[in-house]
C-alpha positions in Angstrom: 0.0 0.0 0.0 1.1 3.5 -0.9 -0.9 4.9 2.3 -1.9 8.0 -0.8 1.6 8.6 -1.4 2.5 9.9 -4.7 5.4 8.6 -7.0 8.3 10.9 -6.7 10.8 10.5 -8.7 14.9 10.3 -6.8 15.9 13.8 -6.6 19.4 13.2 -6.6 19.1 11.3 -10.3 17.1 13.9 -11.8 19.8 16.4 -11.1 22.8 14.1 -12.0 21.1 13.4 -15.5 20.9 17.6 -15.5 24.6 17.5 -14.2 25.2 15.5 -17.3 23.2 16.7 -19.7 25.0 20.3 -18.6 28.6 19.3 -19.1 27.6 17.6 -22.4 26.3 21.1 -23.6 29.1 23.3 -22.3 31.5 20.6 -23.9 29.8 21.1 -27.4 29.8 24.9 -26.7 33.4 24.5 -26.7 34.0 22.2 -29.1 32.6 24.6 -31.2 34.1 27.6 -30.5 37.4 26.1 -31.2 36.2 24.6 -34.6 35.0 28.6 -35.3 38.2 29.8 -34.6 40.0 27.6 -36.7 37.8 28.3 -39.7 37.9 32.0 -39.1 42.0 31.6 -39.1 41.3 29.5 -42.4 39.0 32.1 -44.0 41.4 34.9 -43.0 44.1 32.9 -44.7 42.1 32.1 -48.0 40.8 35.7 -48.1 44.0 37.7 -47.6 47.1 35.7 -47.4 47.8 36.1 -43.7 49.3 33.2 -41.8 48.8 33.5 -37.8 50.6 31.3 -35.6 49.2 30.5 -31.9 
């Protein structure tokens, strides 16, 4: 018997699977940046013969 409990989902696996789900997004966020950067340096390149180093 549930004595009129309701279901409640575990707290703490709700907000690891949010914990998760963040760090995936800020990794892409990143990931992303960096792939940007290295097209911009690529377009910059093609466009006007300029070679940066990092």
């Amino acid at each position: 018997m549930q004595n009129g409990k309701k279901f409640q989902p575990d707290t703490s696996l709700m907000f690891n699977i949010f914990l998760i789900a963040l760090a995936i997004f800020i990794l892409g966020v990143q990931v992303g940046i960096n792939r940007g950067r290295e097209l911009q340096l690529d377009d910059m390149r093609i466009k006007y013969g300029y070679d940066f180093t990092d």
